[in-house]
C-alpha positions as a LaTeX table, in Angstrom:
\begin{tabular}{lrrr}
\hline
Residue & $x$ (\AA) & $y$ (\AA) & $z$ (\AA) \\
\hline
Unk1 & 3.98 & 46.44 & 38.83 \\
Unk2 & 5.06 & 42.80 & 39.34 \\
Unk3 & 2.76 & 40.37 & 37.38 \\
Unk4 & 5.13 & 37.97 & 36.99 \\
Unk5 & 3.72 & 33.83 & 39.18 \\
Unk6 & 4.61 & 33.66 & 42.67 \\
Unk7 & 3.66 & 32.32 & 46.05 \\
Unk8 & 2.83 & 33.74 & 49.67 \\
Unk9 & 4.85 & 32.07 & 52.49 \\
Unk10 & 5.97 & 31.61 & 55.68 \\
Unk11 & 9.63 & 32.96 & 56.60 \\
Unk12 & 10.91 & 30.06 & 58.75 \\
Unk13 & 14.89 & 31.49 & 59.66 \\
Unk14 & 18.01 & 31.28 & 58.29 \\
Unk15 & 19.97 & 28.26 & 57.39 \\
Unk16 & 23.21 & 27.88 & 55.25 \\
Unk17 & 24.61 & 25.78 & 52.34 \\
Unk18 & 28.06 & 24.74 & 51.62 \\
Unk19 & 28.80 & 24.80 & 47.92 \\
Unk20 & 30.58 & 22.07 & 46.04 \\
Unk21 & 33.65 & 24.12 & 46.38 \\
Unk22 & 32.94 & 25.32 & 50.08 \\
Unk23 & 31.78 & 28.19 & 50.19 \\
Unk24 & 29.32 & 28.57 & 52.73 \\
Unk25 & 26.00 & 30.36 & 51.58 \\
Unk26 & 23.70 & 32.67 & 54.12 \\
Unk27 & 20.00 & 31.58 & 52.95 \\
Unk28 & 16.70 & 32.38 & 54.29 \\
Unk29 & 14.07 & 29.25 & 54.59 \\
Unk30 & 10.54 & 30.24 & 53.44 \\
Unk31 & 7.33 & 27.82 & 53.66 \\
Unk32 & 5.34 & 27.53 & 51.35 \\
Unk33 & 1.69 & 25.60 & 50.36 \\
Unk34 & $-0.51$ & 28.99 & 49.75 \\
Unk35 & $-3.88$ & 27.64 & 48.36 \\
Unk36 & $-6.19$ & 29.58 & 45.82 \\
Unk37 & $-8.83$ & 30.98 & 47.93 \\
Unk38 & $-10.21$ & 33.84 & 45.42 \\
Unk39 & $-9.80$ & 35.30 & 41.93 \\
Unk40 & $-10.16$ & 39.03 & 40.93 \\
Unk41 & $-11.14$ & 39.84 & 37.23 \\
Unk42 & $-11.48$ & 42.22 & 34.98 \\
Unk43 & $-14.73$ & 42.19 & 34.07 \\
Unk44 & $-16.08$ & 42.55 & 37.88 \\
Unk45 & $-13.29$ & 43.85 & 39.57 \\
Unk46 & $-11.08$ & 45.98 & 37.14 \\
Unk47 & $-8.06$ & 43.80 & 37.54 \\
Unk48 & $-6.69$ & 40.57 & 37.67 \\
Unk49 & $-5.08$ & 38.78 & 40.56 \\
Unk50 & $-5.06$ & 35.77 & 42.91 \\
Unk51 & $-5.80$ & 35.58 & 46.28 \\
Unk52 & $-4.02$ & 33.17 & 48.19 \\
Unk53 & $-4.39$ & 32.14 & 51.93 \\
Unk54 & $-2.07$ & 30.05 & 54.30 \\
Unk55 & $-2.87$ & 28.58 & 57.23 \\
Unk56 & $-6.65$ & 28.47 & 58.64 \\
Unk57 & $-8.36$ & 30.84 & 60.86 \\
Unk58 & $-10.29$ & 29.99 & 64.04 \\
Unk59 & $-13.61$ & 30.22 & 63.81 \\
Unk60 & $-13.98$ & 32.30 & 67.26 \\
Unk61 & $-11.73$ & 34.90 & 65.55 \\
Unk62 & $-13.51$ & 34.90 & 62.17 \\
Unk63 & $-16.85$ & 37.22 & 61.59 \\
Unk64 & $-19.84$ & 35.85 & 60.62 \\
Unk65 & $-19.52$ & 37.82 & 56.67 \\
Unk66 & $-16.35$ & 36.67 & 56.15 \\
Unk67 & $-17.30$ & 33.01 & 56.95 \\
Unk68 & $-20.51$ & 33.01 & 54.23 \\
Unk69 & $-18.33$ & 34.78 & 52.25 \\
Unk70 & $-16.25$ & 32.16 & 52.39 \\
Unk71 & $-18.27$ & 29.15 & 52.26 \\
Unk72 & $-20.02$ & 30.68 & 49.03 \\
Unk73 & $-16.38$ & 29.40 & 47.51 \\
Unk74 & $-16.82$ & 26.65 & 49.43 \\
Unk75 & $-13.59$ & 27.11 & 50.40 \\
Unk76 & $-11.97$ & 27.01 & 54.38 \\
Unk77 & $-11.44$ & 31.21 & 56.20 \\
Unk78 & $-7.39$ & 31.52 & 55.57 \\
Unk79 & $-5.80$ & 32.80 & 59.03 \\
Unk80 & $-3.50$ & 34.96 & 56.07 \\
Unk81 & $-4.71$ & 36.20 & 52.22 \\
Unk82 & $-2.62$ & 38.13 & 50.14 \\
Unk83 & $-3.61$ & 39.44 & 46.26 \\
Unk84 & $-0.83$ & 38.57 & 43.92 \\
Unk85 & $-1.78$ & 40.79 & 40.36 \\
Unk86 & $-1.35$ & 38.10 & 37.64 \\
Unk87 & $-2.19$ & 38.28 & 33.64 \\
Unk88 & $-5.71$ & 37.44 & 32.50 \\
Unk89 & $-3.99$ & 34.07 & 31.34 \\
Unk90 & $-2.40$ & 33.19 & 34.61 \\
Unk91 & $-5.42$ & 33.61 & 36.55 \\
Unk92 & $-7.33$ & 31.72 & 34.46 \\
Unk93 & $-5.07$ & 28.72 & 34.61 \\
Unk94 & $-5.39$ & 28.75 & 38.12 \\
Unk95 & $-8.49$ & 26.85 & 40.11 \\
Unk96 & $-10.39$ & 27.61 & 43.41 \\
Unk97 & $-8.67$ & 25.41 & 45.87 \\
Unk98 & $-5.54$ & 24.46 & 44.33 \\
Unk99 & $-2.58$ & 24.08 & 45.71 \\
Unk100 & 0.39 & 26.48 & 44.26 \\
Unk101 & 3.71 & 24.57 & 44.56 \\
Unk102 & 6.94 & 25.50 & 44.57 \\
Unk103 & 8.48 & 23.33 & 41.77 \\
Unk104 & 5.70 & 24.76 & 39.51 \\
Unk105 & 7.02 & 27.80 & 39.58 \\
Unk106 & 10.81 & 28.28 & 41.15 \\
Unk107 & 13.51 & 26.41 & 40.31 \\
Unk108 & 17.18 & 26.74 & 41.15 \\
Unk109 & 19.35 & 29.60 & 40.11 \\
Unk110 & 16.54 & 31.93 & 39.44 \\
Unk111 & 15.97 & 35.62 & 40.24 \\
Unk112 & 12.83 & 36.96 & 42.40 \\
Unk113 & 11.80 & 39.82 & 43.93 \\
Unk114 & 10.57 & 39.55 & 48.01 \\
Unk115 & 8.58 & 41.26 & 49.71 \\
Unk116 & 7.83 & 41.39 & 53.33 \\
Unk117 & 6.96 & 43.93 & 56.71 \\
Unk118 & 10.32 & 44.94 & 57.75 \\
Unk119 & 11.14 & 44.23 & 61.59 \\
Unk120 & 9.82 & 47.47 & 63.73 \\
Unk121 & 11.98 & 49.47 & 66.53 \\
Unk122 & 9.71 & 51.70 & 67.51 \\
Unk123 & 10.19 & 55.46 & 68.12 \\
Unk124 & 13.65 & 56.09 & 67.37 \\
Unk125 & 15.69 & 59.35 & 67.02 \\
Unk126 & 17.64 & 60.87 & 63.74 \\
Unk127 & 21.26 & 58.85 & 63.77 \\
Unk128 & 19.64 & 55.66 & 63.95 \\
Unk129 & 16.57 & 56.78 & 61.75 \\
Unk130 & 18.27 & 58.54 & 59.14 \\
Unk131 & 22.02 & 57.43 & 59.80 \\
Unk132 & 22.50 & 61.05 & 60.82 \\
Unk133 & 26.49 & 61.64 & 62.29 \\
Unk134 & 25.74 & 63.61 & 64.96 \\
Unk135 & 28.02 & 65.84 & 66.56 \\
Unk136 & 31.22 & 65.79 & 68.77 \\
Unk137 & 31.07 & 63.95 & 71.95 \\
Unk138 & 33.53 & 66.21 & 73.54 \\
Unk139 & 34.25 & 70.04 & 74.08 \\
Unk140 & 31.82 & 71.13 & 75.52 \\
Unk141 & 28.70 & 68.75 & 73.81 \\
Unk142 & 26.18 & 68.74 & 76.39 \\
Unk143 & 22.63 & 66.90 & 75.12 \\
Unk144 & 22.53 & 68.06 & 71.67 \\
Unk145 & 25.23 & 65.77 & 70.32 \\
Unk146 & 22.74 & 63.43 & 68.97 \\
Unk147 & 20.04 & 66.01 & 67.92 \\
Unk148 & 19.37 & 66.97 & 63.99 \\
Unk149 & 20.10 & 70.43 & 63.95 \\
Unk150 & 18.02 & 72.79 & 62.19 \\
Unk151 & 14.58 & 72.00 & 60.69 \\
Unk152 & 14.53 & 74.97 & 58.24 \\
Unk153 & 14.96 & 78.86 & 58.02 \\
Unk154 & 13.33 & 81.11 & 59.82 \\
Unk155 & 10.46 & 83.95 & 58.64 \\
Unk156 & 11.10 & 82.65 & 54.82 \\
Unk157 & 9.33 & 79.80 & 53.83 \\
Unk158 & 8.18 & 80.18 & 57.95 \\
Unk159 & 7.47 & 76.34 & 58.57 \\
Unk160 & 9.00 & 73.02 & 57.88 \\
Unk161 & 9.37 & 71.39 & 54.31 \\
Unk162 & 7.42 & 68.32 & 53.89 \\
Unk163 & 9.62 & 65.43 & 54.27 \\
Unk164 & 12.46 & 66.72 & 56.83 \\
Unk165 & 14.09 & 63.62 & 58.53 \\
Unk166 & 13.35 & 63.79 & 61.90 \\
Unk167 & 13.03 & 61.39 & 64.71 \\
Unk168 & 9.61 & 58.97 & 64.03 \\
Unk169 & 9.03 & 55.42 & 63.62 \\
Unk170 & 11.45 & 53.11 & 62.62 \\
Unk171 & 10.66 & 49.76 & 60.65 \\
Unk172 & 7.69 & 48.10 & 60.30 \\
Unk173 & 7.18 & 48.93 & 57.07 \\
Unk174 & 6.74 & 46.81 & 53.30 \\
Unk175 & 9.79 & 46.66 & 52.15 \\
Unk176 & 10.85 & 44.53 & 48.99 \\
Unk177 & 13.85 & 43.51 & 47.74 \\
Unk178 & 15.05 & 42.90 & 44.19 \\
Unk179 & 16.94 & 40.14 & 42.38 \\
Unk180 & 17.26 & 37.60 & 45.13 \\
Unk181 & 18.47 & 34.19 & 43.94 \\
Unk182 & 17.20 & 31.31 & 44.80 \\
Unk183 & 19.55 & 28.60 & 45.96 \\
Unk184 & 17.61 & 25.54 & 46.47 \\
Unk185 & 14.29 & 24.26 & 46.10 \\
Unk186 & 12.72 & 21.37 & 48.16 \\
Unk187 & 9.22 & 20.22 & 46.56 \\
Unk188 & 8.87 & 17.48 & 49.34 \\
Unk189 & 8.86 & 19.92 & 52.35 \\
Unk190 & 7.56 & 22.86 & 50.04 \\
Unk191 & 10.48 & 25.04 & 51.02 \\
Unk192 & 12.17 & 28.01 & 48.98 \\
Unk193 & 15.87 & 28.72 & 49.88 \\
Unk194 & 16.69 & 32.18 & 49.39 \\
Unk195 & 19.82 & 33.75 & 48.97 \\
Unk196 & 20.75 & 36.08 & 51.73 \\
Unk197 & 18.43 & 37.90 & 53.64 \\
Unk198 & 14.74 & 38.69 & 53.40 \\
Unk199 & 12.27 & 41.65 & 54.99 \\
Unk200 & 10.85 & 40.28 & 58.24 \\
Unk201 & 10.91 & 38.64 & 61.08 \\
Unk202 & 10.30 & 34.76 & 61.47 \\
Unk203 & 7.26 & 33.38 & 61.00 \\
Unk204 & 6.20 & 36.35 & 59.29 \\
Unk205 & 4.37 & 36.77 & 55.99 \\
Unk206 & 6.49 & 37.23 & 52.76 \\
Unk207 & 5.58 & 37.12 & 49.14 \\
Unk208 & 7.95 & 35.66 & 46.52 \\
Unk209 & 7.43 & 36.38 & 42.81 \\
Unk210 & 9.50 & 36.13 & 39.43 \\
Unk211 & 11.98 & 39.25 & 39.21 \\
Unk212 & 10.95 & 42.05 & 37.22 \\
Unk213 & 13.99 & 43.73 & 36.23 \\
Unk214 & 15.32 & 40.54 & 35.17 \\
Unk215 & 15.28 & 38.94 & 31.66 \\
Unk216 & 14.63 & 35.53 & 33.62 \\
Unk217 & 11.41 & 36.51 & 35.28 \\
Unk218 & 9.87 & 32.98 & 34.73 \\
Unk219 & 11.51 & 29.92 & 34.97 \\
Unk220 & 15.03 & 29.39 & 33.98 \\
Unk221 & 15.88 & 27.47 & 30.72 \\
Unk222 & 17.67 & 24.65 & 30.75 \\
\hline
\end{tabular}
């Protein structure tokens, strides 16, 4: 599990940089400005973590429980709240209604892991589900060229294995990629420029923490 700092944001689009010696680099724009709007312990909850909201829900869309739960924290409904599992030490450092920034955590050149809800395409069949070859368009191919064959022997085991790829949903699922880099960071906007592609389509919901398969999971040294 990722317990390395992070933010929740807001994936804006893509953009590009030129480098100093041209190149031209693919990034994708995230928004940031999450506020502490919770804190889960130990001692009540059985872990530790954050929970941080963006944005602010309308109050025709928000039940009454959730708005004294709320205003017990004294604290605004968040149209969006994600838990981000932290150390004991890093929630502590952290207070109700603060502001996590981007400069306070990112800087430029460092590795993170992101995590979003892949784009959905509905129901979709095996070769563009599974990448599945199909068969020959020609010869005598009449509607099964794009089918997946067999799904299993016959009176032995007598059903389907769990797991066959078959034709199902596509997308629209977490999906989080690893060891991202991060190629600029803007603390006046509160924008994260990511390397490449991220999960997601825009103005969707993406969280952005410290890598954890990399040695540099914090903040870069100088």
């Amino acid at each position: 599990m990722n317990t390395n700092p992070g933010i929740i944001g807001i994936k804006l689009g893509m953009t590009q940089l030129f480098l100093e010696d041209g190149t031209l680099l693919p990034c994708t724009v995230v928004q940031a400005g999450c506020v502490v709007v919770g804190k889960r312990t130990q001692e009540k909850d059985g872990y530790d973590a954050l929970i941080l909201g963006l944005g602010e829900k309308k109050d025709k869309r928000t039940s009454k429980a959730l708005k004294v739960s709320y205003e017990k924290r004294e604290q605004k409904v968040p149209q969006h709240a994600r838990e981000l599992r932290l150390s004991a030490e890093a929630v502590a450092g952290y207070e109700l209604g603060q502001t996590v920034k981007v400069e306070d955590i990112f800087e430029e050149g460092q590795y993170v892991d992101v995590q979003g809800t892949s784009r959905g395409a509905g129901f979709q069949g095996v070769m563009k589900r599974h990448n599945f070859a199909g068969a020959k368009s020609s010869h005598g191919a009449h509607e099964w060229k794009r089918h997946g064959g067999s799904i299993g022997m016959a009176t032995t085991p007598g059903r389907v294995w769990p797991g066959k790829k078959m034709a199902g949903q596509h997308g629209n699922r977490t999906v989080t990629i690893l060891n991202q880099k991060i190629a600029k960071v803007d603390p006046e906007r509160q924008l994260l420029l990511i390397r490449g592609n991220v999960p997601g389509s825009k103005s969707s919901i993406v969280r952005v923490q410290g890598a954890v398969k990399k040695k540099n999971a914090g903040k870069p040294s100088a």
